[in-house]
Biopython code that builds the backbone (N, CA, C, O; Angstrom):
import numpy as np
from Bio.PDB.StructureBuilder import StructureBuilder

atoms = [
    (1, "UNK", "N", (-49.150, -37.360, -26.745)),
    (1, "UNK", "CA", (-48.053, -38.264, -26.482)),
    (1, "UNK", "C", (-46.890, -37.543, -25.799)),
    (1, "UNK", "O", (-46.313, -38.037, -24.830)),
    (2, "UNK", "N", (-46.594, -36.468, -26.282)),
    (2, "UNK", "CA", (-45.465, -35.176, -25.411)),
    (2, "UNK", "C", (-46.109, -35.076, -23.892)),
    (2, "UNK", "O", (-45.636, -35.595, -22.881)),
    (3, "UNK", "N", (-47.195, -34.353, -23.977)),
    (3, "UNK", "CA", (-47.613, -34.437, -22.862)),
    (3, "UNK", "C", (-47.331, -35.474, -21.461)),
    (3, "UNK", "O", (-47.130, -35.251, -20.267)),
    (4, "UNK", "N", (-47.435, -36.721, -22.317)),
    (4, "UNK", "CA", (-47.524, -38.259, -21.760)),
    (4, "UNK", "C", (-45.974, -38.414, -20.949)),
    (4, "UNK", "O", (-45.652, -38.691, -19.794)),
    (5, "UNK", "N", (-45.141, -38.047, -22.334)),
    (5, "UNK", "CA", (-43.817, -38.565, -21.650)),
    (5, "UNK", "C", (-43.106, -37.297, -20.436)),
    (5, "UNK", "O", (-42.417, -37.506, -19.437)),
    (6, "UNK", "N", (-43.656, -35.854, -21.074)),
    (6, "UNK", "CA", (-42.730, -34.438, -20.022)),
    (6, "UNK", "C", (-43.247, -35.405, -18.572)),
    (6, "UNK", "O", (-42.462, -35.828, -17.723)),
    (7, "UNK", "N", (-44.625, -35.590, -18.563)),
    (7, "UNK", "CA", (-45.520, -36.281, -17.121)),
    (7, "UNK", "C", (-44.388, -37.355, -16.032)),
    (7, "UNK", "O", (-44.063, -37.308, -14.846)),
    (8, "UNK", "N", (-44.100, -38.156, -17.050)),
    (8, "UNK", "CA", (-43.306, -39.181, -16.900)),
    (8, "UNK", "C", (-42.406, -38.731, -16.194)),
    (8, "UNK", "O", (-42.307, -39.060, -15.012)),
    (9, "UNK", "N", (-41.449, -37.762, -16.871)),
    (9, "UNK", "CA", (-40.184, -37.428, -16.745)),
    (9, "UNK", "C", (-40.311, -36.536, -15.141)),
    (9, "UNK", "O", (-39.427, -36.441, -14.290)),
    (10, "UNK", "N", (-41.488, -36.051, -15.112)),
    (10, "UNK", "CA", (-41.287, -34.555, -14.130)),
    (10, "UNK", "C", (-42.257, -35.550, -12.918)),
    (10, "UNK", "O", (-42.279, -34.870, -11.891)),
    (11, "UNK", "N", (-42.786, -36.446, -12.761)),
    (11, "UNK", "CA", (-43.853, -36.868, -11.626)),
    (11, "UNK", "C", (-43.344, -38.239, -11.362)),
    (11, "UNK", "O", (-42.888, -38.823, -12.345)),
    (12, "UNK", "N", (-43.333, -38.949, -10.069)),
    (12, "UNK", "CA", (-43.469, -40.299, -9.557)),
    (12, "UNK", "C", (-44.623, -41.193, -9.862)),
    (12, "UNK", "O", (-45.678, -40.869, -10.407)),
    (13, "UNK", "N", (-44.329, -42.150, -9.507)),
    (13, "UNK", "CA", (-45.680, -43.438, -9.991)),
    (13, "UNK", "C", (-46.760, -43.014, -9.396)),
    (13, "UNK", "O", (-47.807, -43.636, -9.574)),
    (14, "UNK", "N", (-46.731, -41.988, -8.654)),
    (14, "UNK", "CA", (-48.235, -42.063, -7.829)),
    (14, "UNK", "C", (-48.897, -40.866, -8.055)),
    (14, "UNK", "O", (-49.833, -40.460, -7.368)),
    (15, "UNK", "N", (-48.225, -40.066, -9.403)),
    (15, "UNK", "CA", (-48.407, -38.968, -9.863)),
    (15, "UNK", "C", (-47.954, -37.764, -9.314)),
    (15, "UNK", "O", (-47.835, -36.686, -9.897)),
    (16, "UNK", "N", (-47.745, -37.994, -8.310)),
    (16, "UNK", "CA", (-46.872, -36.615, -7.819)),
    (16, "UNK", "C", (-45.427, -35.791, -8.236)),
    (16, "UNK", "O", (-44.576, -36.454, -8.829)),
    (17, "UNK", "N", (-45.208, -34.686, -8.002)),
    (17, "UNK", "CA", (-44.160, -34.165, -8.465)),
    (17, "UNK", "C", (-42.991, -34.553, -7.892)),
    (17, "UNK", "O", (-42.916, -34.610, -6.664)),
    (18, "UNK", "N", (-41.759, -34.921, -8.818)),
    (18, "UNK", "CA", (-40.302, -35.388, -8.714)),
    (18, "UNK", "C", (-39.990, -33.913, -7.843)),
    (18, "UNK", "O", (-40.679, -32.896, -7.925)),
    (19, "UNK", "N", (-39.039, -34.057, -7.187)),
    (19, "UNK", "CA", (-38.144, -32.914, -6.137)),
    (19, "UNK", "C", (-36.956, -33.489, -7.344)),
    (19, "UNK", "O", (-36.884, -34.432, -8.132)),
    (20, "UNK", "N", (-35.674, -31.704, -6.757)),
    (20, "UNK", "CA", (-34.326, -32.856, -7.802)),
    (20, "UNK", "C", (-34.047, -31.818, -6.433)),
    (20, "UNK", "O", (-34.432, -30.654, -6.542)),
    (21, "UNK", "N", (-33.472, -32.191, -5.337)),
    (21, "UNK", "CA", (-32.140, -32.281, -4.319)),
    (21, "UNK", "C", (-31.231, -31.230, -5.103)),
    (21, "UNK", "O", (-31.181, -30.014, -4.915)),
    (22, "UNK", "N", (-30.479, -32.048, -6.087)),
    (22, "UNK", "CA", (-29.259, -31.293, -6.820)),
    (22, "UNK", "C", (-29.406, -29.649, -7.049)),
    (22, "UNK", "O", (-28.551, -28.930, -6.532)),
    (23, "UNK", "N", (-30.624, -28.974, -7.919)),
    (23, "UNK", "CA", (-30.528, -27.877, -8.371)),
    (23, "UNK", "C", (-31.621, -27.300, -7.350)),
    (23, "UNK", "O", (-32.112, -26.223, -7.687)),
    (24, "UNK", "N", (-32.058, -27.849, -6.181)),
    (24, "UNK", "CA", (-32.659, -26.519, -5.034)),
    (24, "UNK", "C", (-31.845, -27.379, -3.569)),
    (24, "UNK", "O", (-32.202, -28.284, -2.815)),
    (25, "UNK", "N", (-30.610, -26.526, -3.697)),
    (25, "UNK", "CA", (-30.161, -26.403, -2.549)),
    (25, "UNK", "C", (-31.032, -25.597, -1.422)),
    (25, "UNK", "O", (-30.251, -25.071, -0.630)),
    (26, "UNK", "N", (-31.661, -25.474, -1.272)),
    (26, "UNK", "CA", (-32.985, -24.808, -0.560)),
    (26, "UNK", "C", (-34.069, -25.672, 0.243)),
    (26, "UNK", "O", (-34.560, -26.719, -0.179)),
    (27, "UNK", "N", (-34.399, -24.986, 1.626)),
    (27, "UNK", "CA", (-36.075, -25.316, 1.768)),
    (27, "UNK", "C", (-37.072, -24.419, 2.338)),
    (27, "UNK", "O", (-36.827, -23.281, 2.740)),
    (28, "UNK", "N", (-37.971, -24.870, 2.348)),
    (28, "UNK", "CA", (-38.953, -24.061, 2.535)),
    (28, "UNK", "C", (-39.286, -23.977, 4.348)),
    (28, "UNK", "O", (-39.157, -25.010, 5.004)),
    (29, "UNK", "N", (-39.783, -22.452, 5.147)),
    (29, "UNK", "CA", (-40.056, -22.672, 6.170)),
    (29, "UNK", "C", (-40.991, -21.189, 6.506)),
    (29, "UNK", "O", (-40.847, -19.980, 6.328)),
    (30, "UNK", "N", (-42.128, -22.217, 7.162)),
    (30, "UNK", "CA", (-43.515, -21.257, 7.692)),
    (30, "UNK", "C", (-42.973, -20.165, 8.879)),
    (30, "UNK", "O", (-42.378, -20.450, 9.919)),
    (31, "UNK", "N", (-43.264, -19.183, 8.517)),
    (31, "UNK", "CA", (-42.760, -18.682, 9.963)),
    (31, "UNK", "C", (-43.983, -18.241, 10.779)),
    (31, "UNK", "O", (-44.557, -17.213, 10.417)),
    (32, "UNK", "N", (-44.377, -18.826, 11.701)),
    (32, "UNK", "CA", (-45.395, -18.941, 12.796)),
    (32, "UNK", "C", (-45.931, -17.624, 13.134)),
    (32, "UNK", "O", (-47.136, -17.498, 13.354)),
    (33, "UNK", "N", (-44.968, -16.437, 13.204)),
    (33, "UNK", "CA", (-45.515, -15.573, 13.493)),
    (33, "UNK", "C", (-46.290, -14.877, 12.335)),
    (33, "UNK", "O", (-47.119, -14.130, 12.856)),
    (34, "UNK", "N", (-46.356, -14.819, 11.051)),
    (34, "UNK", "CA", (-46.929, -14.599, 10.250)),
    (34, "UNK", "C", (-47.856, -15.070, 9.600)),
    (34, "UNK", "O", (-48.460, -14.424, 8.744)),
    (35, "UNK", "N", (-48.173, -16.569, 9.987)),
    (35, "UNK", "CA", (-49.096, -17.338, 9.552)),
    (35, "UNK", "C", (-50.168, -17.285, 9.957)),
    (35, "UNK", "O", (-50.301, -17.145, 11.172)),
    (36, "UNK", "N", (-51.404, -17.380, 9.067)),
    (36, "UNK", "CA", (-52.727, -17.069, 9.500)),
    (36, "UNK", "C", (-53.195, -18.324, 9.515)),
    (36, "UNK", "O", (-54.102, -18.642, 10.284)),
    (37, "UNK", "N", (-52.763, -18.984, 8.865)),
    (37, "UNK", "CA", (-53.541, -19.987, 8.636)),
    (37, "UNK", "C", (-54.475, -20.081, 7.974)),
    (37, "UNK", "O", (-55.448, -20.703, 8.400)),
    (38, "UNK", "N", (-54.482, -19.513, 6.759)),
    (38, "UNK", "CA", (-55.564, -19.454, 5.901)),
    (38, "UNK", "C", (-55.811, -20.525, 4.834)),
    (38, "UNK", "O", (-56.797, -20.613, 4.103)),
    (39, "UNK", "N", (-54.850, -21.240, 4.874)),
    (39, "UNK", "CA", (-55.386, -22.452, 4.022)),
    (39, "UNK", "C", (-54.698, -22.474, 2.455)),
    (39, "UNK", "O", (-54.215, -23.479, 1.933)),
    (40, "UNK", "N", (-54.771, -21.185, 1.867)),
    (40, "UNK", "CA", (-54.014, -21.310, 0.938)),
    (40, "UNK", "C", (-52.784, -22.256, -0.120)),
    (40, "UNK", "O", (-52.679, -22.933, -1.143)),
    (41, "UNK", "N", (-51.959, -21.624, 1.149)),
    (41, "UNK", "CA", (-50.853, -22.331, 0.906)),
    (41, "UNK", "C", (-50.823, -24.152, 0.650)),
    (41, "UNK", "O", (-50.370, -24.800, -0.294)),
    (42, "UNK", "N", (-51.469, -24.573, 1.852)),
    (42, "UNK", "CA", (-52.026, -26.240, 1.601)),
    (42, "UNK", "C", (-52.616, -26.386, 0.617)),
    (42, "UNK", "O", (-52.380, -27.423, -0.003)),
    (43, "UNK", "N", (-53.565, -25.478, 0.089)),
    (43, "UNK", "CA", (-54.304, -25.722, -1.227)),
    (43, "UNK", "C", (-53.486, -25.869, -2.398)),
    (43, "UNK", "O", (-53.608, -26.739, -3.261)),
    (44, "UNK", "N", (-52.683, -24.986, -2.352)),
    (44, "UNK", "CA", (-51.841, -25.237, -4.066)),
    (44, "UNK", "C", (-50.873, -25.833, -3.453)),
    (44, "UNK", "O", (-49.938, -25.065, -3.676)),
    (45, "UNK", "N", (-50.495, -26.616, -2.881)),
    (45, "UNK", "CA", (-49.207, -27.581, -2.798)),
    (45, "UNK", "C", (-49.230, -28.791, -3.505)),
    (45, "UNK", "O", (-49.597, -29.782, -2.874)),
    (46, "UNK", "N", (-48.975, -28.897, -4.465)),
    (46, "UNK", "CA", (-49.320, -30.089, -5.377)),
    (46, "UNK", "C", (-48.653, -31.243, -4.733)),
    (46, "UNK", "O", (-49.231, -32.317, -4.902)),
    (47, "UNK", "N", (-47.328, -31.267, -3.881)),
    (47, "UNK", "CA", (-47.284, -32.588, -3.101)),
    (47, "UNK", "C", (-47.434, -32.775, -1.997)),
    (47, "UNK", "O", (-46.777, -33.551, -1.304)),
    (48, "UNK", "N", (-48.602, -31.879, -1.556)),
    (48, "UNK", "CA", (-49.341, -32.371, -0.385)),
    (48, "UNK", "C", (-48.270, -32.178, 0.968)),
    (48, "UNK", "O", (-48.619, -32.635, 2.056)),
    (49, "UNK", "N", (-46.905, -31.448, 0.814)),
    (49, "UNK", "CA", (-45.763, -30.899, 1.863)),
    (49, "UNK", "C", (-46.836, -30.386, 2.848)),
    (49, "UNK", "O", (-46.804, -31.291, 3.681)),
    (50, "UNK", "N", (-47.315, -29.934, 3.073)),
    (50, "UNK", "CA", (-48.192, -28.714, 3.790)),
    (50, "UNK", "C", (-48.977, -29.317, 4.617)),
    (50, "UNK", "O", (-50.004, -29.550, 3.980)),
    (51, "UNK", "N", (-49.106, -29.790, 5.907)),
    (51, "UNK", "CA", (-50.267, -29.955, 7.366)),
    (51, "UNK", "C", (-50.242, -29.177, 7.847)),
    (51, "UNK", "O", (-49.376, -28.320, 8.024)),
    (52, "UNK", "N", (-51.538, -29.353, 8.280)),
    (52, "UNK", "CA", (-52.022, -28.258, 9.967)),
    (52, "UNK", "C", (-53.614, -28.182, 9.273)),
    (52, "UNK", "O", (-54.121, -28.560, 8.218)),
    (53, "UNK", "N", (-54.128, -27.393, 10.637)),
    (53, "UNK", "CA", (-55.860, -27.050, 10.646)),
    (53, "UNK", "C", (-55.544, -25.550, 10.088)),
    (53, "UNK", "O", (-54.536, -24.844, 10.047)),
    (54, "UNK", "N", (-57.076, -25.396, 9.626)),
    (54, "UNK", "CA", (-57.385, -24.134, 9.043)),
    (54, "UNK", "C", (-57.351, -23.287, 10.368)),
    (54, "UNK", "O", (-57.880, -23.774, 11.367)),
    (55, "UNK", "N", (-56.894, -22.328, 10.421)),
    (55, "UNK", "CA", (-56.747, -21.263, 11.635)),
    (55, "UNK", "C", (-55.774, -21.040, 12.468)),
    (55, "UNK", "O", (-55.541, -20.015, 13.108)),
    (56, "UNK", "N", (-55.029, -22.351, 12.433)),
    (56, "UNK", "CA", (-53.651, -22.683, 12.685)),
    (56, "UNK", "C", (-52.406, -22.538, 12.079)),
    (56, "UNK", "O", (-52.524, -22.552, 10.853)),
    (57, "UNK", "N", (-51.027, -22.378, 12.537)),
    (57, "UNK", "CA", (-50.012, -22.288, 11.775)),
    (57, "UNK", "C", (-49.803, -23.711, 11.195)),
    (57, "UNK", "O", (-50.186, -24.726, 11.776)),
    (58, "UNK", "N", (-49.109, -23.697, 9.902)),
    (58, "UNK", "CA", (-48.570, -24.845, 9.009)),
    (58, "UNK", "C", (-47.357, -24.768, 8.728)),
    (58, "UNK", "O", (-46.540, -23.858, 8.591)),
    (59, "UNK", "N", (-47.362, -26.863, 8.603)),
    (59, "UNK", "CA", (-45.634, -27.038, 8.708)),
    (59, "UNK", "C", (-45.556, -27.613, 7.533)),
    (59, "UNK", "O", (-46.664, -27.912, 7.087)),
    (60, "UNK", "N", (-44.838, -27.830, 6.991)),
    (60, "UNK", "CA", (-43.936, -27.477, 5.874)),
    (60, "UNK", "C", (-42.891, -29.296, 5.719)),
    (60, "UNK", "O", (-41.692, -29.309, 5.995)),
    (61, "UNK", "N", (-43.622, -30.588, 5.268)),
    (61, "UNK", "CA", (-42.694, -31.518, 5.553)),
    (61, "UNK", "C", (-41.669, -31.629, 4.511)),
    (61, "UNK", "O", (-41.936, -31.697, 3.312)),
    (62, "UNK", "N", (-40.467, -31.644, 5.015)),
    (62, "UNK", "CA", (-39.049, -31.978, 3.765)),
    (62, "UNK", "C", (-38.992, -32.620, 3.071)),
    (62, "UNK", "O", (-38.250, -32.486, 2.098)),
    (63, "UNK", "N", (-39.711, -33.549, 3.257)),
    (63, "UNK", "CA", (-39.442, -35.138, 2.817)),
    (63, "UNK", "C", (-40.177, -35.387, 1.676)),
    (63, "UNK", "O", (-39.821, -36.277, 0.904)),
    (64, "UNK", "N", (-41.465, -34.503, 1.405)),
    (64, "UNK", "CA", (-42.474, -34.370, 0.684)),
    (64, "UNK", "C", (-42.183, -33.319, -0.239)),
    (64, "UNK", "O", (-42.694, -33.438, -1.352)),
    (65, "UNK", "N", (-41.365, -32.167, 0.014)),
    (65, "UNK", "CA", (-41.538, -30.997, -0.318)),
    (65, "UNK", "C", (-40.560, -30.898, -1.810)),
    (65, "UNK", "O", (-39.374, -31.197, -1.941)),
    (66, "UNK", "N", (-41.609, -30.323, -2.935)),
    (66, "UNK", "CA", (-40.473, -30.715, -4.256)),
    (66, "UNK", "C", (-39.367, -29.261, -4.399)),
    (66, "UNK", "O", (-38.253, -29.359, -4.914)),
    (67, "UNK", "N", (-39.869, -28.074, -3.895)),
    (67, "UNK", "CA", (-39.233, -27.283, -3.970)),
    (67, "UNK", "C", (-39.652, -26.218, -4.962)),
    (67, "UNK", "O", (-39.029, -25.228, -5.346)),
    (68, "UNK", "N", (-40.960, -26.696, -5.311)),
    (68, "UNK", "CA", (-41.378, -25.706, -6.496)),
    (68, "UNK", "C", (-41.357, -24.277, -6.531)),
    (68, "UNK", "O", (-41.267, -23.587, -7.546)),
    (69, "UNK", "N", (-41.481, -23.726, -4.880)),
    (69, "UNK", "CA", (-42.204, -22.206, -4.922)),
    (69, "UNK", "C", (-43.377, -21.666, -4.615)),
    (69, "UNK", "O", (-43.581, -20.512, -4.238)),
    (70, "UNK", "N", (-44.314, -22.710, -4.821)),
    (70, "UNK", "CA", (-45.669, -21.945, -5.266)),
    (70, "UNK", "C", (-46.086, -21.670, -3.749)),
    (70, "UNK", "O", (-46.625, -20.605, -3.447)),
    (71, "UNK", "N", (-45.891, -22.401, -3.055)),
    (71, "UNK", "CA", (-46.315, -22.111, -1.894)),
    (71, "UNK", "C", (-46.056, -20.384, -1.184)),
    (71, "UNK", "O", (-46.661, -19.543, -0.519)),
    (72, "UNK", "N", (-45.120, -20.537, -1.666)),
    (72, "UNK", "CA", (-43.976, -19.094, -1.389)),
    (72, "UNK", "C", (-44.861, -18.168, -2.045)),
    (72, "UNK", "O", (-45.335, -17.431, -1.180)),
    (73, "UNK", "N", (-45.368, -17.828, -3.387)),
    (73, "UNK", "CA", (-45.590, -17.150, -4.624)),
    (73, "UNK", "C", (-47.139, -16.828, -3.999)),
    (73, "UNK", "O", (-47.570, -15.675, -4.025)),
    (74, "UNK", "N", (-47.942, -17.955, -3.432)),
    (74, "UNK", "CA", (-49.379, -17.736, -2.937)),
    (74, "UNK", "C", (-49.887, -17.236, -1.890)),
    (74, "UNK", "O", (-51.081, -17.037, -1.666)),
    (75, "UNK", "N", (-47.960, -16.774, -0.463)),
    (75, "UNK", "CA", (-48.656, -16.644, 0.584)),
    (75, "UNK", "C", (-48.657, -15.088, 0.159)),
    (75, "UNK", "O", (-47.778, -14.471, -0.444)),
    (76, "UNK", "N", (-50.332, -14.474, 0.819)),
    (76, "UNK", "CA", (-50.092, -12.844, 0.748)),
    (76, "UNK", "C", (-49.645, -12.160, 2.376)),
    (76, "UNK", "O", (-49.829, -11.013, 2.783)),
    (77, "UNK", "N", (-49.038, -13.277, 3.044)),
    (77, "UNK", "CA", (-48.656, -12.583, 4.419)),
    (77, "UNK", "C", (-47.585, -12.777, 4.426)),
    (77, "UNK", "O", (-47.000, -12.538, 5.483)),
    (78, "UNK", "N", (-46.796, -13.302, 3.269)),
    (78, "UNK", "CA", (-44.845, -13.537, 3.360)),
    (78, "UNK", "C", (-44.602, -13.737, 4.623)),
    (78, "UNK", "O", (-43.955, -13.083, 5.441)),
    (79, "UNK", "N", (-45.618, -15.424, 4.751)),
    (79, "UNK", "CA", (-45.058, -15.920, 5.848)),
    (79, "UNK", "C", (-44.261, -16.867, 5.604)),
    (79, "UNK", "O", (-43.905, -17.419, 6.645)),
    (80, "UNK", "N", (-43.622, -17.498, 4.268)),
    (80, "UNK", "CA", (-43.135, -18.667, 3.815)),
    (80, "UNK", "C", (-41.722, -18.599, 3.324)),
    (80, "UNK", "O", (-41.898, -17.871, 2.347)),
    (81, "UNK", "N", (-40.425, -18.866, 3.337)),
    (81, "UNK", "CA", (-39.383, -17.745, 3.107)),
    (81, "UNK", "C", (-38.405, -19.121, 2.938)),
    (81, "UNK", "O", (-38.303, -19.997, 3.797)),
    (82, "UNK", "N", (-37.704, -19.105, 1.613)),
    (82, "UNK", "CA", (-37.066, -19.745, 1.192)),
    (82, "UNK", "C", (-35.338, -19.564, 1.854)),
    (82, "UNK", "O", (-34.650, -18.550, 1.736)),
    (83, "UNK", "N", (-34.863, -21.076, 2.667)),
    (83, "UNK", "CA", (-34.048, -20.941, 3.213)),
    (83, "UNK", "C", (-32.720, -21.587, 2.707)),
    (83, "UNK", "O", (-32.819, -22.433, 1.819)),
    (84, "UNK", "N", (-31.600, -21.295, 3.148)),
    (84, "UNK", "CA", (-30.387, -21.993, 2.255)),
    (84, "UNK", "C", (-30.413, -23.088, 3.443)),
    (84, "UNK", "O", (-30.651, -23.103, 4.651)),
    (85, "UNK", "N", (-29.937, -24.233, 2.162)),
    (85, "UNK", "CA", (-30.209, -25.887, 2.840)),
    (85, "UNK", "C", (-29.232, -25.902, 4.156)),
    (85, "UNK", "O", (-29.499, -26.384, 5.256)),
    (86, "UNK", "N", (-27.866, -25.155, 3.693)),
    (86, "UNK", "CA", (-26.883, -25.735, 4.851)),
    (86, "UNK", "C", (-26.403, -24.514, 5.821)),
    (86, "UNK", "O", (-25.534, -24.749, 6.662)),
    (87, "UNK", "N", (-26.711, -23.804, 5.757)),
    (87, "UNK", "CA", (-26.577, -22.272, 6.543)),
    (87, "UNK", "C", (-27.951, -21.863, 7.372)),
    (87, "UNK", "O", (-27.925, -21.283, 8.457)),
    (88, "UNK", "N", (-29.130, -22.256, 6.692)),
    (88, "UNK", "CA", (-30.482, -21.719, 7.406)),
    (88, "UNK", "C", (-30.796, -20.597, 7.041)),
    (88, "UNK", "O", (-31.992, -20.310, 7.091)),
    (89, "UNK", "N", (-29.876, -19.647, 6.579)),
    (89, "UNK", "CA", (-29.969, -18.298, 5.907)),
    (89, "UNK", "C", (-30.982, -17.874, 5.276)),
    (89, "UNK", "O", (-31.658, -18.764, 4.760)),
    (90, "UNK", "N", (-31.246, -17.084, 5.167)),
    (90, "UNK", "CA", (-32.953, -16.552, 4.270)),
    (90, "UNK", "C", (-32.076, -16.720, 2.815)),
    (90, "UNK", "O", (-30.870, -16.494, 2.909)),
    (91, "UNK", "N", (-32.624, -17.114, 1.440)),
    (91, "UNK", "CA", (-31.606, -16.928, 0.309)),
    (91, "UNK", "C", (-33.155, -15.632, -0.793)),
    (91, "UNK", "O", (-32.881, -15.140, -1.888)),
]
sb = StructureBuilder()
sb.init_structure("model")
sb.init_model(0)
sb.init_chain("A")
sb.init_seg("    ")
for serial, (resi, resn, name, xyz) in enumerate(atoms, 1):
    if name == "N":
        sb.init_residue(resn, " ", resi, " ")
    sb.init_atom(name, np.array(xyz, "f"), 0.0, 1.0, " ", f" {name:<3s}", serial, name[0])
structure = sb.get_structure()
């Protein structure tokens, strides 16, 4: 029943993960020259932020994107680099 309601609280109706705006002033951005395109990263993106073909560089949509990290945490080519929302700044 815990389980049931944290679900509730942390995911949208369509099961996907809530973003909160407020506490990640931040976003996320691929940097092309480092990207292999290995697929990874699309794989653990639990809200599906992440297009492109395997072999190709990947983009990264805002609109989708909850801000979790993991994407960041999985690439092993630190091609993914967490940026400040209103400066662009690497943070």
């Amino acid at each position: 029943m815990l389980k049931d309601i944290l679900s509730r609280l942390t995911k949208n109706a369509d099961g996907k993960p809530k973003s909160n705006p407020v506490t990640a002033p931040y976003r996320y951005q691929i940097n092309s020259e480092k990207c292999r395109g290995c697929d990874k990263c699309k794989k653990v993106c639990k809200a599906e932020a992440i297009s492109g073909e395997r072999g190709k560089v990947y983009v990264i949509d805002e609109e989708k994107c909850t801000k979790c990290g993991t994407c960041m945490k999985w690439c092993k080519y630190k091609a993914i680099q967490r940026l400040d929302m209103y400066s662009g700044e690497p943070k």
